[in-house]
PABARO-237611 format. One line per field, with one value per residue (C-alpha): residue number from 1; residue in three letters; x, y, z. Coordinates in nm, 3 decimals. Example, Ala and Ser with C-alpha at 12.3 -4.5 7.8 and 13.67 -1.06 7.14 Angstrom:
2
resi c(1/2)
resn c(Ala/Ser)
c1 c(1.230/1.367)
c2 c(-0.450/-0.106)
c3 c(0.780/0.714)
***
This chain:
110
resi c(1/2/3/4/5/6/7/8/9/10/11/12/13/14/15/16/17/18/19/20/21/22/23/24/25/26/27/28/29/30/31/32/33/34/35/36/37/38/39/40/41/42/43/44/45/46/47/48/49/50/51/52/53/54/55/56/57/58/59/60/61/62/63/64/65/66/67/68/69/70/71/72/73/74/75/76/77/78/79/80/81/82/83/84/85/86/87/88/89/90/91/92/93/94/95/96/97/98/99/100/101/102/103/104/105/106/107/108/109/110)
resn c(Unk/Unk/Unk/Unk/Unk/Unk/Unk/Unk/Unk/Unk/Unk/Unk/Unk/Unk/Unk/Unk/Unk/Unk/Unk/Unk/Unk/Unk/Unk/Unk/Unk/Unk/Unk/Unk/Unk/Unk/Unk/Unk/Unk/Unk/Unk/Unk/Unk/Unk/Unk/Unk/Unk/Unk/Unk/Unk/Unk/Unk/Unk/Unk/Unk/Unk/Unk/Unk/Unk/Unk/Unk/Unk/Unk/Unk/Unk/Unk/Unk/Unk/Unk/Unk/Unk/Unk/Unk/Unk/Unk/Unk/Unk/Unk/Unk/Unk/Unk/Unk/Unk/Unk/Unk/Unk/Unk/Unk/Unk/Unk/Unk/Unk/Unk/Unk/Unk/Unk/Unk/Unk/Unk/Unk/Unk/Unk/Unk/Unk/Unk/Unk/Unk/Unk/Unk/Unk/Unk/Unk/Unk/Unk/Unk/Unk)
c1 c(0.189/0.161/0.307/0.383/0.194/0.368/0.131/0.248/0.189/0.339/0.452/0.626/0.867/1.004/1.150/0.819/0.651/0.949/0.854/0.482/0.463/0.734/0.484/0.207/0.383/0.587/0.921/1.145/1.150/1.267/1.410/1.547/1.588/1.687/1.693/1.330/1.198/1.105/0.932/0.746/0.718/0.458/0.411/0.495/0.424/0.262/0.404/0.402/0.603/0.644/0.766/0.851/0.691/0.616/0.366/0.153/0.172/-0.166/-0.367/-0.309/-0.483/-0.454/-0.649/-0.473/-0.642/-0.534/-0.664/-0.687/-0.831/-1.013/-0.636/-0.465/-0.706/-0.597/-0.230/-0.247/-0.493/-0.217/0.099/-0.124/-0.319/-0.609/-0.885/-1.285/-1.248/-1.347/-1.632/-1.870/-1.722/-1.732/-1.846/-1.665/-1.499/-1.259/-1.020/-0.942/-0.632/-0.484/-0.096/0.080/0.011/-0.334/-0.288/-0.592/-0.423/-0.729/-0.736/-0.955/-1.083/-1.346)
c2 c(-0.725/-0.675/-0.284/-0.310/-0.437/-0.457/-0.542/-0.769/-0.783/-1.079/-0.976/-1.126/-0.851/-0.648/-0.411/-0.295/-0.349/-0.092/0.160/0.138/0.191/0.444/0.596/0.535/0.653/0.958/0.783/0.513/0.214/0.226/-0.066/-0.335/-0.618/-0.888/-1.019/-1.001/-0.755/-0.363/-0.186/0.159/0.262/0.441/0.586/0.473/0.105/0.033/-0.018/-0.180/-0.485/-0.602/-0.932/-1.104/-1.469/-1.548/-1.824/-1.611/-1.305/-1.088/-1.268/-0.973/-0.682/-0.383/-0.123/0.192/0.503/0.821/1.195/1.362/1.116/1.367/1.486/1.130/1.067/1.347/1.298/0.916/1.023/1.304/1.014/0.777/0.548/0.383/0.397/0.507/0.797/0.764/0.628/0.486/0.181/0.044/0.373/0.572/0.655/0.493/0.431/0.123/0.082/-0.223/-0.267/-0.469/-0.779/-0.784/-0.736/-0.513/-0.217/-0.004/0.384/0.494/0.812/1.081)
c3 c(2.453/2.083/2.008/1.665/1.334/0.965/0.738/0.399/0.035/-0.177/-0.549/-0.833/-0.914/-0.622/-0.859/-1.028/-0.674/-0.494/-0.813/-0.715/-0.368/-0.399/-0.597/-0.322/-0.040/-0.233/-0.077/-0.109/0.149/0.513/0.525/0.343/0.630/0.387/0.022/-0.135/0.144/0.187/0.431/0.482/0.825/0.834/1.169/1.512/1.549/1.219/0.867/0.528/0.395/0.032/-0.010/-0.349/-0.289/-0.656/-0.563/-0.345/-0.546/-0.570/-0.294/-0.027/0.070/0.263/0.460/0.551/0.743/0.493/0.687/0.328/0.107/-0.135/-0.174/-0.171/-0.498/-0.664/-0.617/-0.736/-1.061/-1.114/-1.090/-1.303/-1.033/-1.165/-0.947/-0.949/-0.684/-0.299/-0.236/0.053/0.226/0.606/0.732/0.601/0.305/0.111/-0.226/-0.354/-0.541/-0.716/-0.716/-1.002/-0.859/-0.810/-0.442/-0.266/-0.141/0.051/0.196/0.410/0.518/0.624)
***
């Protein structure tokens, strides 16, 4: 039985990618299980990995379930996110964001 899911986004530079989604989640990583990885655990049985995998940089993407987007949007336009605001998506609401990379990282919302 599958308990546990940690999703993945490749980058080029771990560095800028650790400032980002330190930035994202408002807290350094978890975890740093080996060379070239970090993780955010992000609640029980579900998390966030960033790998640097030069090659397949940018081709990821992300959908994560946020209970205050309205608030999540103004916290990343106040830290310097670009984005275009929540907005209809999937049935229900949600905010794309675009790390360094080019990788697709999605929050979603009511």
């Amino acid at each position: 039985m599958i308990d546990h899911v940690l999703a993945q986004c490749t980058v080029t530079d771990l560095e800028r990618a650790e400032r980002w989604y330190r930035d994202l989640f408002e807290r350094a990583p978890d975890a740093r299980p080996m060379a070239g990885l970090l993780e955010w655990h992000l609640g029980e049985g579900f998390g966030l990995q960033v790998w640097s995998e030069p090659d397949r940089a940018g081709k990821s993407a992300v959908v994560l379930g946020e209970s205050d987007l309205d608030g999540a949007a103004a916290r990343l336009t106040e830290a310097g996110f670009a984005h275009e605001g929540p907005q209809p998506g999937g049935g229900a609401r949600i905010l794309q964001l675009t790390d360094p990379d080019g990788n697709r990282v999605v929050l979603f919302g009511p």
